[in-house]
N, C-alpha and C positions, 0 to 999 in steps of 0.2 A: 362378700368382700368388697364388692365396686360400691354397695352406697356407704360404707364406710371412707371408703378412697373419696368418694364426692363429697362427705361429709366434712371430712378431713380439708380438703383443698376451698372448702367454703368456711371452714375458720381460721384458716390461715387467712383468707384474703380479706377476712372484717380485722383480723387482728391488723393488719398493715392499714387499714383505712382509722385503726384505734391508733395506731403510731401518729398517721401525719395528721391526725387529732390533736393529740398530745402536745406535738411539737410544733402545733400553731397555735397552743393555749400556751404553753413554755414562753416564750415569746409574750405575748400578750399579757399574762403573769408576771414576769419578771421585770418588764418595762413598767407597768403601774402599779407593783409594789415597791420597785425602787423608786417610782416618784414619791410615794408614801413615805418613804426611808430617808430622802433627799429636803422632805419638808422638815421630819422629825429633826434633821443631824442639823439644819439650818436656820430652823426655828424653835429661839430658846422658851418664847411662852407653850410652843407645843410638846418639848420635852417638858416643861413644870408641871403638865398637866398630869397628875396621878390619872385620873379616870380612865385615860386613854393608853395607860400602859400595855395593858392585856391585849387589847387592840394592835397598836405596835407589835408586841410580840407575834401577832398571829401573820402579822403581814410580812416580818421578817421571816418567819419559820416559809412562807410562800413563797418568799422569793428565793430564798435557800432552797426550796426544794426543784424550783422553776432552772436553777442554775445548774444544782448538783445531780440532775437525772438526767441533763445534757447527754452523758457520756453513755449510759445504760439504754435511752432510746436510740440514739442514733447509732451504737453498736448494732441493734435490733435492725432498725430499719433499713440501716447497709445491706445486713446479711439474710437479710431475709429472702425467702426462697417459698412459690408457689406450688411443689411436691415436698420439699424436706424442711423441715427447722431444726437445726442443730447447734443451739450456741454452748459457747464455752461456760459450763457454771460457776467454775472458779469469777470468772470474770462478771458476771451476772451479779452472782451473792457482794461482791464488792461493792461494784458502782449502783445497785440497788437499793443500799442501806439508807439514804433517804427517806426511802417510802413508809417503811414500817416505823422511823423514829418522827417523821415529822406530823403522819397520820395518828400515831397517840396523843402527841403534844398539842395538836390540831382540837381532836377532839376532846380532850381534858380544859383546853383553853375555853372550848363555847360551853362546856357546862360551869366553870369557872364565870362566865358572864354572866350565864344566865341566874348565876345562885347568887351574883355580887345584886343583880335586877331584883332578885325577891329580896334580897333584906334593904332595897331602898323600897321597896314598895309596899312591903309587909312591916316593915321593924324600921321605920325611917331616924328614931331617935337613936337606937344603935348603928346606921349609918354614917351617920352622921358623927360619932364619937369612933368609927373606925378606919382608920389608916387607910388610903385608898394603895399607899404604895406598898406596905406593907401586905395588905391581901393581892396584890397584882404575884408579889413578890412570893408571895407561899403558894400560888395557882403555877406561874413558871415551875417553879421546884417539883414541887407534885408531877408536876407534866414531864421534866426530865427525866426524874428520878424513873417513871414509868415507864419513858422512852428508853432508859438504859438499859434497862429489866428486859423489856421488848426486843433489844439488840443480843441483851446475853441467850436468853433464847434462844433466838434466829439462830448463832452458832451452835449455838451447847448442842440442839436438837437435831441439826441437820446434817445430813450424807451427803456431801459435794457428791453428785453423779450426774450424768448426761440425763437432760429427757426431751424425747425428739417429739417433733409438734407441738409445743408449747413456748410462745411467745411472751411468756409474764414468768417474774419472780416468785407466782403465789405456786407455781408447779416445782420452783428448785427446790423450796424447801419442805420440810418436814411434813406431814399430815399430824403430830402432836402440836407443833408452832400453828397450823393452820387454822387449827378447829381453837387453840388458845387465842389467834391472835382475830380470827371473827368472834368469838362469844364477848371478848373483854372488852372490843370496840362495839357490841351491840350493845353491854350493860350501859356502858359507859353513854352512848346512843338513846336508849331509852331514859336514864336519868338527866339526860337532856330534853325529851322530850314532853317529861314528868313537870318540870321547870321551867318549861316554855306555857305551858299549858295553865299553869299558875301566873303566869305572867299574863296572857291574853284573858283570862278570867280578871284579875285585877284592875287591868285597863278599861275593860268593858266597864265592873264597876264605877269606875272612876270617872265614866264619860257618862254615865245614869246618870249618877248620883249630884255630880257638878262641882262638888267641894269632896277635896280627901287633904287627911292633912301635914300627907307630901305636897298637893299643889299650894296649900296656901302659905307652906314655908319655904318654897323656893320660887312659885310662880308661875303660871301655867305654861308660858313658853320656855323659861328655863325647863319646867319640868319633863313638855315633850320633846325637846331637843336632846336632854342625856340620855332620854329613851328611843328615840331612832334611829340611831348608828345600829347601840346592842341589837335592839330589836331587829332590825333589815340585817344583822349578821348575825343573826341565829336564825332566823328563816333560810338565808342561806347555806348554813352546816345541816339546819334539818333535812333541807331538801337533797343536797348532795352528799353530804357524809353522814349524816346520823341514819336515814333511811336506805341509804346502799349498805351501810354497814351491817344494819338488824337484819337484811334482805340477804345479806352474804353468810352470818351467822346460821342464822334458820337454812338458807342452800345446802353449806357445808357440814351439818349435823343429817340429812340425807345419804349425802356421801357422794353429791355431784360436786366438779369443781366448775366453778363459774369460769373460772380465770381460762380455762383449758379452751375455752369457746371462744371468746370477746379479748382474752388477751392483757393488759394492763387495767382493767376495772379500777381498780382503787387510784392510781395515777392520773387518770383520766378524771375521775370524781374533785381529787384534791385539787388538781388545777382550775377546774369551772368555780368551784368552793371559792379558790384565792383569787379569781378573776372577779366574782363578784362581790367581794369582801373588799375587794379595793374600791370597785365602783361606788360603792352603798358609803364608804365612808368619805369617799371624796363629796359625793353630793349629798349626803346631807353636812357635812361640815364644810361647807365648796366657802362663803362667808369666811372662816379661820385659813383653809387651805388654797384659796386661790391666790397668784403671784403679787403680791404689792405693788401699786402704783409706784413708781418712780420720781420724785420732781429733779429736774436739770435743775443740778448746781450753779448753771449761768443764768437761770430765770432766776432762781432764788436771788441770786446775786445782783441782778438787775434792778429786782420788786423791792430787797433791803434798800438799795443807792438810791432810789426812787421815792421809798420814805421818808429816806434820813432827811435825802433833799428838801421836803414837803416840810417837815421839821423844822429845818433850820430858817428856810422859809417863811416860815410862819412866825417863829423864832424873832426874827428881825421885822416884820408888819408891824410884830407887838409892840416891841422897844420904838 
């Protein structure tokens, strides 16, 4: 019973080192998705831009999630206790709902990119003749509609009951919701990864070869720049959500629970995900997204009077 009791008291104490993880990526997430959100809302050529909807989206969905978990960590982290954890699950399953809706939308959205990537790179003439807002706009839907399915779920399937030492919502609920909602984020995982892989094969091509004829119809710096936002954020869903996800799938088909150890896993995941998703797209579009120069209205106004001057000036030499 005692390496148990030690075992136990050394996953509580990663799990609390997993909180004030979280809740200094919360923070860090929230503040540079909402600067992402504050270019969107106040600059009208970055809303025109169909390409960069899905993008949008994902950064909104981050920072939604950076805001709305507020209350379900920091519940955690108050109460938490280095012999006993015992939270409330009503309370849990509530303020938790985030995670499991934003973590499908999350992941439907990067394979949503990555398959928007293969038909500019594979089918560019079909690209080209399809709606960029219109395909943004049926990749969100798809992504809800899944995340709703994912919430009805959550409930339908679960017994509100207490469960002591376990610091993550992957223990309140179900083991049917559990083992459904790792397997549908591995597929969906892997069909990213399928698509990614199609993409890095293509590119390579395409830097053989020297001519493909997506570059000679849009340009070779046109063409690498619509490719390395998606690009740099799909390596980043790979790395923190596609590959924890397949990793959590295959765990939980075992019959270990990850979450029971380490505590919010997937929370922790999604925030690094939305942390560098913001990065990647500030700097590679830093060029469209950095703050505009300013000119004083009183230089302007000085340089016109200074003209006109010169003008009229001259004006009168001539006569």
């Amino acid at each position: 019973m005692a390496p148990q009791k030690s075992l136990g008291a050394l996953s509580n104490d990663i799990t609390l080192g997993v909180y004030i993880f979280i809740l200094t990526f919360q923070g860090l997430c929230a503040a540079m998705n909402g600067y992402i959100l504050y270019l969107f809302a106040s600059r009208k050529d970055l809303r025109k831009n169909k390409h960069m909807r899905l993008i949008i989206f994902l950064s909104l969905g981050d920072f939604l999630l950076a805001i709305g978990e507020l209350p379900y960590i920091i519940y955690m982290t108050v109460n938490w206790s280095v012999t006993l954890l015992d939270y409330n699950p009503m309370y849990i399953m509530v303020t938790a709902q985030p995670l499991p809706l934003q973590l499908k939308i999350s992941a439907t959205i990067t394979v949503g990119i990555a398959l928007g990537r293969n038909i500019a790179l594979f089918f560019p003439s079909l690209y080209r003749r399809l709606d960029q807002g219109d395909f943004s706009n049926a990749v969100i839907l798809i992504a809800v509609l899944l995340a709703l399915f994912d919430d009805f779920l959550y409930w339908y399937t679960t017994t509100i009951e207490h469960h002591l030492n376990c610091g993550t919502i992957g223990c309140f609920v179900s083991d049917q919701f559990r083992y459904y909602w790792g397997i549908s984020n591995m597929i969906l995982g892997i069909m990213a990864v399928i698509l990614s892989i199609t993409i890095y094969w293509k590119l390579r091509m395409v830097s053989r070869g020297g001519k493909d004829s997506v570059v000679s119809q849009q340009g070779p710096n046109k063409y690498a720049k619509a490719n390395r936002t998606s690009t740099g954020i799909l390596i980043s869903s790979l790395l923190f959500i596609t590959v924890p996800s397949v990793l959590v799938g295959i765990v939980e088909l075992t019959g270990f629970s990850i979450f029971k150890l380490v505590g919010p896993f997937y929370s922790a995941c999604l925030l690094v995900s939305g942390c560098c998703n913001a990065i990647i797209f500030i700097s590679s579009n830093w060029d469209n997204v950095r703050p505009k120069p300013q000119t004083s209205s009183v230089f302007v106004h000085k340089v016109s009077t200074v003209h006109s001057a010169a003008n009229s000036g001259g004006a009168g030499a001539w006569h």
